[in-house]
C-alpha positions as a Python dict, from the first residue, in 0.01 Angstrom:
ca = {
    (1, 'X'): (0, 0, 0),
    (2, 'X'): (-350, 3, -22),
    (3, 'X'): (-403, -315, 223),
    (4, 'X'): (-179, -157, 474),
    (5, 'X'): (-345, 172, 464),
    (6, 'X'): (-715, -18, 547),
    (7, 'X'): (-565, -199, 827),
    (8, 'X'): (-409, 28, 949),
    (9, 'X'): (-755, 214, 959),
    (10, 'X'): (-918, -33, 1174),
    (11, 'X'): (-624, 0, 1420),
    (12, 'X'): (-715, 70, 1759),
    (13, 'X'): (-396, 183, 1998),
    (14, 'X'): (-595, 255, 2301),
    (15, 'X'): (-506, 564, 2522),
    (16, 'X'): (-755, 470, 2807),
    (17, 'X'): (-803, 199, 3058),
    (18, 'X'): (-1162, 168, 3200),
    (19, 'X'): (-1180, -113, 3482),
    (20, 'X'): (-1549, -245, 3511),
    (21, 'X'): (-1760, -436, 3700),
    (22, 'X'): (-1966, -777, 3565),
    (23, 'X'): (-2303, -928, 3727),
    (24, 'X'): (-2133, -1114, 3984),
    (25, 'X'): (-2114, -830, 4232),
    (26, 'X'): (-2331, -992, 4463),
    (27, 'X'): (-2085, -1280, 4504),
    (28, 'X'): (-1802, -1052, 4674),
    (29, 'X'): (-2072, -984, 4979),
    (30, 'X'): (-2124, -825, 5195),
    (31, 'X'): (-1826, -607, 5121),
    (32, 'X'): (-2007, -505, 4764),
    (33, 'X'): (-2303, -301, 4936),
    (34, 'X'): (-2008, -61, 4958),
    (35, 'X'): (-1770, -87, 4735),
    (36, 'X'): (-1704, -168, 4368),
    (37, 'X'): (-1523, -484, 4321),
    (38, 'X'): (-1182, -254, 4194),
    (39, 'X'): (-1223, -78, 4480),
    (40, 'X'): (-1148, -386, 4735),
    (41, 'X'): (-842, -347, 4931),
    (42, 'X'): (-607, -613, 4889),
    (43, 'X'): (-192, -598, 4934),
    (44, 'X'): (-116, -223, 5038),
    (45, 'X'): (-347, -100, 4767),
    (46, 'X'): (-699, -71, 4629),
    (47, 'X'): (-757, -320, 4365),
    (48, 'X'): (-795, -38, 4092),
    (49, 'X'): (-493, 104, 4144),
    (50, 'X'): (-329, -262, 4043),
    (51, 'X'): (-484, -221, 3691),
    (52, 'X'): (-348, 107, 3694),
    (53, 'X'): (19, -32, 3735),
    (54, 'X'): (-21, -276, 3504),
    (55, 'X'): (-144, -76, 3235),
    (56, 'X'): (95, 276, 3322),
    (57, 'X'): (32, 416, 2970),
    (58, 'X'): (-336, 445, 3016),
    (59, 'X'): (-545, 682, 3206),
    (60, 'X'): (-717, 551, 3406),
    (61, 'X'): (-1141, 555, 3414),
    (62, 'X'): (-1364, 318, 3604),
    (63, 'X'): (-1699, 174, 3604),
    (64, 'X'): (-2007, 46, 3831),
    (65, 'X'): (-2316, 4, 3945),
    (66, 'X'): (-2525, 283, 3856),
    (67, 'X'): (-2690, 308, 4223),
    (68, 'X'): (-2285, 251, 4383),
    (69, 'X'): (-2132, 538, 4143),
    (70, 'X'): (-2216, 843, 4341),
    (71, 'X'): (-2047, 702, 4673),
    (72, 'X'): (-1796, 534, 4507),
    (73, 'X'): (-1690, 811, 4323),
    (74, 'X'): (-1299, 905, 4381),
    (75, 'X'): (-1327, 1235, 4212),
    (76, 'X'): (-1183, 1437, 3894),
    (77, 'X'): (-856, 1289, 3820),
    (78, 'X'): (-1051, 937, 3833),
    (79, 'X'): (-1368, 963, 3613),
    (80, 'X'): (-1637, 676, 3731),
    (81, 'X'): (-1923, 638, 3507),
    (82, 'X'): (-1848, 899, 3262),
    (83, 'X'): (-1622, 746, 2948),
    (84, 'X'): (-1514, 1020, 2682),
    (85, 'X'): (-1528, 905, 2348),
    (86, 'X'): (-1254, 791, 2251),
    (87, 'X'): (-1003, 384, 2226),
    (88, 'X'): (-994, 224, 2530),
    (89, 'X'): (-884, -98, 2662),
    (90, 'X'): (-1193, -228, 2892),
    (91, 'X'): (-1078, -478, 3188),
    (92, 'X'): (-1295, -700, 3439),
    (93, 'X'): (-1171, -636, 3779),
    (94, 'X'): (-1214, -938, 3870),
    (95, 'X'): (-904, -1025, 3707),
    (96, 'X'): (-683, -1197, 3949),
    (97, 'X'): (-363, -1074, 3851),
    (98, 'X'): (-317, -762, 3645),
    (99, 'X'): (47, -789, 3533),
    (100, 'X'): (-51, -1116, 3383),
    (101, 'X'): (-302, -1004, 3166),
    (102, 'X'): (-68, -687, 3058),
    (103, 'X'): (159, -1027, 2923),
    (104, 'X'): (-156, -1184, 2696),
    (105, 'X'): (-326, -943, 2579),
    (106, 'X'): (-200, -712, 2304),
    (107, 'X'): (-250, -366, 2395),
    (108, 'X'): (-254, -261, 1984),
    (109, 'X'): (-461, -396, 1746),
    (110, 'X'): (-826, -478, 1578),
    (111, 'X'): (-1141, -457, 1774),
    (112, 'X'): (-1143, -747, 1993),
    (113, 'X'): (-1315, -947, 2329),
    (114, 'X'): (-1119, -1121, 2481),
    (115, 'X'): (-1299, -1360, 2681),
    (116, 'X'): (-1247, -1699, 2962),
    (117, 'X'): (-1516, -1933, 3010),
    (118, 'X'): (-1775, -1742, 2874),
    (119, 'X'): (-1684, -1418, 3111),
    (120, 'X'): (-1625, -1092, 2968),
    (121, 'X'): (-1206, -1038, 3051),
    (122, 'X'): (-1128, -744, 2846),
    (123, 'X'): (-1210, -556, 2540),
    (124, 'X'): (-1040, -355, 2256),
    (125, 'X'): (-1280, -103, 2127),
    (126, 'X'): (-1333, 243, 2037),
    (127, 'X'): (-1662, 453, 2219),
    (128, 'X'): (-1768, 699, 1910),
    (129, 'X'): (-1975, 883, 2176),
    (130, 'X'): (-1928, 978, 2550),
    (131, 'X'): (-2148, 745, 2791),
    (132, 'X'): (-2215, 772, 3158),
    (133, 'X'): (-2356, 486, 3354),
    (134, 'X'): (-2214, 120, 3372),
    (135, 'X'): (-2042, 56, 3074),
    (136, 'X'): (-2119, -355, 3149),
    (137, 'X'): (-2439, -373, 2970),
    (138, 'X'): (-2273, -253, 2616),
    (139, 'X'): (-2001, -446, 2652),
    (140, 'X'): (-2234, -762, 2627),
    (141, 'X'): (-2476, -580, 2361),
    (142, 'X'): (-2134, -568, 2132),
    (143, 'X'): (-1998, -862, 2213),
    (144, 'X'): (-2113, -1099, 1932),
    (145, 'X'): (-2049, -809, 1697),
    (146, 'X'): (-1637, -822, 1731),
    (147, 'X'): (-1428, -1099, 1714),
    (148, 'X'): (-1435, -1309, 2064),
    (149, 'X'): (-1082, -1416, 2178),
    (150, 'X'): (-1054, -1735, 2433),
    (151, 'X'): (-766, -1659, 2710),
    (152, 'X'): (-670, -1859, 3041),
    (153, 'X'): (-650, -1595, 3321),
    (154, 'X'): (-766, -1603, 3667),
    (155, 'X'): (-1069, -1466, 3785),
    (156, 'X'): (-1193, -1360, 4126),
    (157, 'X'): (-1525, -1455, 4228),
    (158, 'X'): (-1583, -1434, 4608),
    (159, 'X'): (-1421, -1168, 4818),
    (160, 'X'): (-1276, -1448, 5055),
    (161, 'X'): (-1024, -1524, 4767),
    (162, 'X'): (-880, -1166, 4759),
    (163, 'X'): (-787, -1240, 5170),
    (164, 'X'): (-678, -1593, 5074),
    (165, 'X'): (-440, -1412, 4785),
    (166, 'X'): (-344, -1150, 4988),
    (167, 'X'): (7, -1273, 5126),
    (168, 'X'): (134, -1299, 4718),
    (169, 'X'): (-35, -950, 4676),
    (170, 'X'): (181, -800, 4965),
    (171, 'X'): (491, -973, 4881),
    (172, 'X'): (408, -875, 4493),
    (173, 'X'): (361, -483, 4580),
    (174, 'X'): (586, -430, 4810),
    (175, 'X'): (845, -421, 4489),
    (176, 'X'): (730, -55, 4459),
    (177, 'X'): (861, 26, 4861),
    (178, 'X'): (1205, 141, 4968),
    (179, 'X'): (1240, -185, 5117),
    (180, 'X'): (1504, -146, 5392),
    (181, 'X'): (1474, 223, 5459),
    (182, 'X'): (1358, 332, 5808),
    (183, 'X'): (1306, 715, 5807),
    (184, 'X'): (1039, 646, 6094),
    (185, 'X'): (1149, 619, 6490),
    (186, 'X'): (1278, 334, 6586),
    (187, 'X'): (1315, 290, 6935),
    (188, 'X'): (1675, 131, 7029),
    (189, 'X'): (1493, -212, 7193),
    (190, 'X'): (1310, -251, 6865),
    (191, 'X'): (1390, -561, 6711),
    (192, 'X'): (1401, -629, 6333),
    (193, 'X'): (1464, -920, 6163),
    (194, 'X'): (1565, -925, 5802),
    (195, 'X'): (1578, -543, 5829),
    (196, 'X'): (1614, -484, 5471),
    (197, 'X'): (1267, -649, 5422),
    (198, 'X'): (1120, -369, 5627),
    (199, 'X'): (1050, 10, 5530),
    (200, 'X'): (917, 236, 5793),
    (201, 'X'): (787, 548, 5600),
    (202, 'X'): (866, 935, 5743),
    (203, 'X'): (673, 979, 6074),
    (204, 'X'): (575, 644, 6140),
    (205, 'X'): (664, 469, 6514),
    (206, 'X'): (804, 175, 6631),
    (207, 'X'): (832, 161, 6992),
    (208, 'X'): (1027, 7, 7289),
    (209, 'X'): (975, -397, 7255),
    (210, 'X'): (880, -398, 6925),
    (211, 'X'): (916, -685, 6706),
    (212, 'X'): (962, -688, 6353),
    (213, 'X'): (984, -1004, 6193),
    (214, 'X'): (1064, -973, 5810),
    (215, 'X'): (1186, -1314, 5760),
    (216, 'X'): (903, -1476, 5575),
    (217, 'X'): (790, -1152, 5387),
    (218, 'X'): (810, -792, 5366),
    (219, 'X'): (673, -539, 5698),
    (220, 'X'): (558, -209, 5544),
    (221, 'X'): (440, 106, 5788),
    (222, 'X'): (304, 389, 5635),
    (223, 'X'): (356, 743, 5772),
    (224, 'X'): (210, 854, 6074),
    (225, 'X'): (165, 459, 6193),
    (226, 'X'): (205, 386, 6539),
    (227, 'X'): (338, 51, 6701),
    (228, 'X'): (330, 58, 7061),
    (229, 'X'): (517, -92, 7288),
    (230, 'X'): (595, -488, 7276),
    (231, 'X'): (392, -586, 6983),
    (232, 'X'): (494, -870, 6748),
    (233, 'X'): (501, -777, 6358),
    (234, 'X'): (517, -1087, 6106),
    (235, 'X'): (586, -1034, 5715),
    (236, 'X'): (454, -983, 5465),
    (237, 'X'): (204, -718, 5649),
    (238, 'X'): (120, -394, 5522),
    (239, 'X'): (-5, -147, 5756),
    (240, 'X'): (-172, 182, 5676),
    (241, 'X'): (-99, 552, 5709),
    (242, 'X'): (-220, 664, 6090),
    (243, 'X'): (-318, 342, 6201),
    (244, 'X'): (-257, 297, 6594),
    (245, 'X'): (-133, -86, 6647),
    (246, 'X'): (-199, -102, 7042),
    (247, 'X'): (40, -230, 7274),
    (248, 'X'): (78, -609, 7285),
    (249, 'X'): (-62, -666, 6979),
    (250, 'X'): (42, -980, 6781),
    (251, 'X'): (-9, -947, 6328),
    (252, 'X'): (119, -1225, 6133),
    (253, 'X'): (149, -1278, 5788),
    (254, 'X'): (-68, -1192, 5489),
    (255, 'X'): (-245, -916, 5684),
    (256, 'X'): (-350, -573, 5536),
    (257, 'X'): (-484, -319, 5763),
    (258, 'X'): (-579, -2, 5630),
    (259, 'X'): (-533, 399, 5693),
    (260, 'X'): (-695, 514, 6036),
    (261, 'X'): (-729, 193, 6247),
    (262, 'X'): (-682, 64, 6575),
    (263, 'X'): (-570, -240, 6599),
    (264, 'X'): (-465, -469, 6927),
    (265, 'X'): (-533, -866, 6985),
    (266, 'X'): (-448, -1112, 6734),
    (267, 'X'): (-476, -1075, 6381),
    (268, 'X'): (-402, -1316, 6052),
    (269, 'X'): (-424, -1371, 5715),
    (270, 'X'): (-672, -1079, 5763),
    (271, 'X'): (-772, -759, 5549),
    (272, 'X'): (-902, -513, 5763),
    (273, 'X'): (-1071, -179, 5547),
    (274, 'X'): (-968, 202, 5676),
    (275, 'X'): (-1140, 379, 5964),
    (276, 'X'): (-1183, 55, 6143),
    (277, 'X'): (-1123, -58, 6526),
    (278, 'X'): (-1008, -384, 6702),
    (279, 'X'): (-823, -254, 6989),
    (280, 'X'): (-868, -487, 7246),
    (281, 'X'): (-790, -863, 7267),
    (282, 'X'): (-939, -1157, 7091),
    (283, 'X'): (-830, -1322, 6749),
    (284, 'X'): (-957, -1209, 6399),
    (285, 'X'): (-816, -1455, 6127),
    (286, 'X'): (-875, -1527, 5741),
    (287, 'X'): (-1102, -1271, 5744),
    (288, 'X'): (-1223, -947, 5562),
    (289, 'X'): (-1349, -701, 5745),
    (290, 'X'): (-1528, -321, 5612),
    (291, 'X'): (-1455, 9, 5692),
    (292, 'X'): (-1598, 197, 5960),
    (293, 'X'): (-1677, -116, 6223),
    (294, 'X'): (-1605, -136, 6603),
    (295, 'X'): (-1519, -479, 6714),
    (296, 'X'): (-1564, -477, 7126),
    (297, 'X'): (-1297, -623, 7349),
    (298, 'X'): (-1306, -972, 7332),
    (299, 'X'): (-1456, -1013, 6994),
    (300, 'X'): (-1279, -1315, 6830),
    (301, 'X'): (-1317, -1546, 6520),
    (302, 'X'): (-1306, -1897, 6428),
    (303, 'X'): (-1167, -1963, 6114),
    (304, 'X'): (-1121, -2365, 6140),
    (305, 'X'): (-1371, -2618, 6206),
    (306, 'X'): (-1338, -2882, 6437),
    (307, 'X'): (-1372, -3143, 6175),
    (308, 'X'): (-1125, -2996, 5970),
    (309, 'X'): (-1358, -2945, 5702),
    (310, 'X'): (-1403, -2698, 5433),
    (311, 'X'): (-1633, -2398, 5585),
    (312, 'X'): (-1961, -2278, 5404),
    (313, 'X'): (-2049, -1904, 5344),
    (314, 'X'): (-2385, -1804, 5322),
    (315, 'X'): (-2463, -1547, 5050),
    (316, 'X'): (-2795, -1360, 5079),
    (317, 'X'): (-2886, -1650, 5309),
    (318, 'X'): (-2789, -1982, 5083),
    (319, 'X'): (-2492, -2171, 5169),
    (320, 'X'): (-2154, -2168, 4925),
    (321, 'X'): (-1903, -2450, 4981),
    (322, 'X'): (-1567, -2235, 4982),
    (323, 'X'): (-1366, -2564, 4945),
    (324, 'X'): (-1164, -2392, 5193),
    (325, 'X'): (-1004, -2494, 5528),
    (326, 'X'): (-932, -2148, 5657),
    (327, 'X'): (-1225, -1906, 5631),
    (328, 'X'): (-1322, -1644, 5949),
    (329, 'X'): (-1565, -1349, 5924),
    (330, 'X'): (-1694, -1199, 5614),
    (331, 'X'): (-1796, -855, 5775),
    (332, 'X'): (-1962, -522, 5575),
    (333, 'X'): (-1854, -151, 5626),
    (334, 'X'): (-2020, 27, 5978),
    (335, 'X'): (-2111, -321, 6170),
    (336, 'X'): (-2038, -265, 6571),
    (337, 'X'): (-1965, -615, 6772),
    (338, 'X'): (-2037, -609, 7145),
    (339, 'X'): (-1768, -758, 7397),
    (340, 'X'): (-1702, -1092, 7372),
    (341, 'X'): (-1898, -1164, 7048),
    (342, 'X'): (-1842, -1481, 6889),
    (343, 'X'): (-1810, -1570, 6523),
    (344, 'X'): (-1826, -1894, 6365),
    (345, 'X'): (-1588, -2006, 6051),
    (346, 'X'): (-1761, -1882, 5772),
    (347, 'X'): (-1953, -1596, 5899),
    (348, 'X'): (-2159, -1327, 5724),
    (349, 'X'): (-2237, -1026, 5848),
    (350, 'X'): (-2405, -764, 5629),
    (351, 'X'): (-2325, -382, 5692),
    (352, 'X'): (-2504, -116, 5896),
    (353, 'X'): (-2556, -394, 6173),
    (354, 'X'): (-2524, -433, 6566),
    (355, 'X'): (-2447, -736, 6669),
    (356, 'X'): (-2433, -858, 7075),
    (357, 'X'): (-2468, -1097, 7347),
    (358, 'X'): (-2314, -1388, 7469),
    (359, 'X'): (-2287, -1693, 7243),
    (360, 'X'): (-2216, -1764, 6859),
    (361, 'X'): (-2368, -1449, 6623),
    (362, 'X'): (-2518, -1607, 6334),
    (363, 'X'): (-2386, -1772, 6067),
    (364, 'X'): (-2561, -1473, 5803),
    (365, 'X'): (-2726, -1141, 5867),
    (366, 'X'): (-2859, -944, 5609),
    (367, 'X'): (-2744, -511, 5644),
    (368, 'X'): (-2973, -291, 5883),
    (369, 'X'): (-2972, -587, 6138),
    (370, 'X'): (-3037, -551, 6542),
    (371, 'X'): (-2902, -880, 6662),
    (372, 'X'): (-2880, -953, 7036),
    (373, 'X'): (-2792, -1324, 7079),
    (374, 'X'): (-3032, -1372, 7364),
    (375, 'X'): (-3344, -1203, 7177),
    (376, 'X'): (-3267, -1255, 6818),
    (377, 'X'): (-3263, -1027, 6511),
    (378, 'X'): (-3479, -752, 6464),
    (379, 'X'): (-3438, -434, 6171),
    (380, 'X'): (-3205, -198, 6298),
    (381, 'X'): (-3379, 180, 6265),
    (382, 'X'): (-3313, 356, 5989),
    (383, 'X'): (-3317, 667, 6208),
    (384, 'X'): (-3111, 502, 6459),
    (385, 'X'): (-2892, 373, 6222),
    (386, 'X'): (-2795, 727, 6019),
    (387, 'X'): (-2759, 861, 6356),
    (388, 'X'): (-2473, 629, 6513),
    (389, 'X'): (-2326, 671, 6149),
    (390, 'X'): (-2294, 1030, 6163),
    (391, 'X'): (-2130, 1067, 6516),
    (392, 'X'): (-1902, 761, 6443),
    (393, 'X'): (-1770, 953, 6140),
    (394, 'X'): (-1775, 1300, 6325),
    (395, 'X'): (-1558, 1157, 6562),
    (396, 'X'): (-1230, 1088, 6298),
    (397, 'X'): (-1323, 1443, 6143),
    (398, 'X'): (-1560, 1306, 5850),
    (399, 'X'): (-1884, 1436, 5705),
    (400, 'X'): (-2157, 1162, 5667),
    (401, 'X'): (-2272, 1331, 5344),
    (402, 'X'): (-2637, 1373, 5159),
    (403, 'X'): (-2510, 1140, 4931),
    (404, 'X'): (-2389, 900, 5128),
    (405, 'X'): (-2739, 909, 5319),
    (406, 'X'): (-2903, 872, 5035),
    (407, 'X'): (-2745, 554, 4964),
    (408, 'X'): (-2796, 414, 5333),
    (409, 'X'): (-3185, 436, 5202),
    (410, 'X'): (-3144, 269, 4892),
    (411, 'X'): (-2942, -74, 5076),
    (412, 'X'): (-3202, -39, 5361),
    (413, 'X'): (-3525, -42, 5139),
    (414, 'X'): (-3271, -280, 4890),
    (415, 'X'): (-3269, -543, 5155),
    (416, 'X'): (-3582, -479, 5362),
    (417, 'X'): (-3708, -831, 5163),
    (418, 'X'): (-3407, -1061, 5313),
    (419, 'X'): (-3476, -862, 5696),
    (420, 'X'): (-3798, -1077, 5663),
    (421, 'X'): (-3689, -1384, 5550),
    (422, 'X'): (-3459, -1500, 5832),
}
C-alpha cells in the first residue's frame, strides 16, 4: 500500500498543454519576424490550433520569443507567456504531426522529457510557481534533472516543409468539415465534381462558370468567400472566410489561402497568410507567402529550375540546399511587389520590403529593404515604412497599433546589421 501511495505521489496527470518554441526560429524565415512557429498557417488552420485538437483535454497555453509575445498575443482565452502553476504537458511546435505524438506519448505519468535527436519534443512536468516569458530556456535548465525519453517523431525545421506538407494537412483537417454540404450560393452553371468532397459554408459564393474539382482532395470555402465567375478550383484547397477569388482565376491542389484575400492568376501548392492580395495574373507556386503583402499584376514565381535540380534558400544571406525540386518564394508579412516582378526558385524576401523593376528580384533580401531592380537595394525608411503600414491596414478596417509599432522598431534596428552586408 505504501509503494502505491508514493507513486502515486509523483504522478503527474497534466491539465494543461503549453506549445513552445525552440532556438531554431530563425530557420522558418522570413515568416518568423512575425509569427511564432505555432502560429504558421498550414491546412485550414493555424498550427496551434492542431496541438489543440490533438490534445482536446488540455487547455491550451502557448509560448515565445520574449520580444514576439506582445504581437503575437491572441488574447485571454489563449494565455502566451504567462503559465499558472500548475501539470502541464509541454510540446515543440515543430512537431510535424500532432495526432501522432498524442499516440506515443503517455499523457499520465512520472516527470519525463521526451526527446528525438537531441531536440526537446515534449515534457511532463509540474511548474510549482507561475512564470511569464519563454518557457524554452527552463525546459533545457531541467532537462538533465528528469528522466530523458528517446522517441521517433517528425520535426519541422524550415517553413518550406509546412507548404510542401500542406496537401496531407488539408486532406487531414478537412475530417472536421461538413464535407458535402453547400449552404453557400451556388450558381446553376457551377460545376462540381465529387460534390460530396466539397462544403461551401453559409454566405459563401460560387458563381456562374465556376469549377469545382474535388476529385483529388477536398474544396473547402469559408463564409463570406467569393468565387467569381469562371474560375477553376482543384482539391484539396482550403480557402478562407471573406476572401475574394477574382474572376478567371485558376487554384490547384495543396493550396491554403487565408481570411481577407484577393486572389486571381495562378496559384499552387501555395500557402498564402490573411489580409493578403494577388489579384491579377501571373503564377505563384510552392510558395509561402505573409500576411499583409500586395503582389502587382504580373508578379509570378519560378519554382523549378531549368536543370531540374534541387533549389537553394538563402537564410540571413547563406545558402541551404532544400533537397527539393519544387521550391518558389519564401515571402515575409507587409512586402509590396511591383508589376511584373520576377522571382527566382528559391527566393527570400524578408518583410516590411518594396520590391520593383524589371528583371529577376534577388535571390535574398533582408526586412526594411528598398529594392528597385535597375538601382539596387537601399534601407527602406522607417518613417516611410510605418506610414504605408498604417494606411494599408486602415484600408481593411485595422488599427496599426503602439504595439505593433513598437515591434516594427525592434526588426528594423534587429536587422539594420544584414541591410549592410548585402
Amino acid at each position: 500500500m505504501g509503494f502505491f501511495s508514493k507513486k502515486k505521489k509523483f504522478q503527474i496527470e497534466p491539465t494543461r498543454l503549453c506549445i513552445f518554441e525552440d532556438e531554431t526560429v530563425a530557420s522558418f524565415e522570413p515568416l518568423h519576424y512575425f509569427h511564432p512557429v505555432w502560429e504558421l498557417m498550414q491546412g485550414t488552420m493555424p498550427r496551434y490550433h492542431r496541438f489543440a485538437l490533438a490534445f482536446p483535454d488540455l487547455l491550451t497555453s502557448l509560448s515565445c520569443r520574449d520580444e514576439l509575445a506582445p504581437v503575437a498575443d491572441l488574447g485571454d482565452d489563449i494565455t502566451t507567456n504567462n503559465l499558472e502553476a500548475g501539470e502541464y504537458l509541454f510540446v515543440n511546435a515543430r512537431v510535424a504531426h500532432p495526432d501522432r505524438l498524442a499516440q506515443i506519448i503517455k499523457l499520465a505519468g512520472n516527470g519525463v522529457m521526451y526527446v528525438a535527436h537531441d531536440t526537446i519534443v515534449a515534457a511532463r512536468v509540474i511548474l510549482t510557481e507561475n512564470r511569464k516569458g519563454n518557457i524554452y530556456g527552463y525546459l533545457k535548465e531541467i532537462r538533465g534533472s528528469i528522466p530523458n525519453e528517446e522517441i521517433s517523431i517528425k520535426l519541422y525545421s524550415y517553413i518550406w516543409e509546412l507548404m510542401l506538407d500542406n496537401g496531407g494537412a488539408l486532406q487531414e483537417n478537412a475530417r472536421a468539415f461538413p464535407l458535402g454540404k453547400q449552404e453557400g450560393m451556388v450558381y446553376a452553371t457551377t460545376v462540381q465534381v465529387n460534390p460530396k468532397n466539397i462544403f461551401l459554408a453559409p454566405e459563401s459564393v460560387a458563381e456562374s462558370g465556376v469549377v469545382l474539382d474535388a476529385t483529388e482532395g477536398p474544396i473547402i470555402i469559408e463564409h463570406g468567400a467569393r468565387i467569381m465567375a469562371n474560375s477553376v478550383i482543384k482539391g484539396p484547397i482550403y480557402i478562407g472566410h471573406n476572401t475574394v477569388i477574382k474572376a478567371g482565376a485558376t487554384l490547384y491542389g495543396g493550396t491554403t489561402i487565408g481570411h481577407t484575400c484577393k486572389i486571381g492568376g495562378e496559384v499552387e501548392d501555395s500557402i498564402i497568410l490573411p489580409f493578403t492580395n494577388k489579384q491579377h495574373y501571373g503564377f505563384v507556386g510552392h510558395s509561402y507567402i505573409g500576411s499583409w503583402c500586395n503582389l502587382g499584376a504580373g508578379t509570378t514565381t519560378s519554382d523549378l529550375k531549368n536543370t531540374y535540380s534541387p533549389i537553394r534558400v538563402h537564410l540571413s544571406g547563406a545558402p541551404v540546399d532544400t533537397g527539393q525540386l519544387f521550391i518558389g518564394l519564401l515571402m515575409g508579412d507587409h512586402v509590396k511587389s511591383g508589376i511584373n516582378s520576377m522571382f527566382a526558385g528559391g527566393t527570400n524576401i524578408g518583410p516590411i520590403s518594396n520590391v520593383f523593376g524589371p528583371g529577376f528580384q534577388p535571390k535574398y533580401l533582408p526586412p526594411f529593404s528598398w529594392h528597385n531592380t535597375l538601382d539596387g537595394t537601399e534601407e527602406y525608411m522607417f518613417d516611410k515604412a510605418t506610414e504605408v503600414t498604417s494606411r494599408v491596414m486602415r484600408r481593411r478596417d485595422q488599427e496599426f497599433t503602439e504595439v505593433q509599432q513598437e515591434y516594427f522598431k525592434k526588426v528594423f534596428s534587429k536587422t539594420k546589421k544584414l541591410r549592410t552586408e548585402i
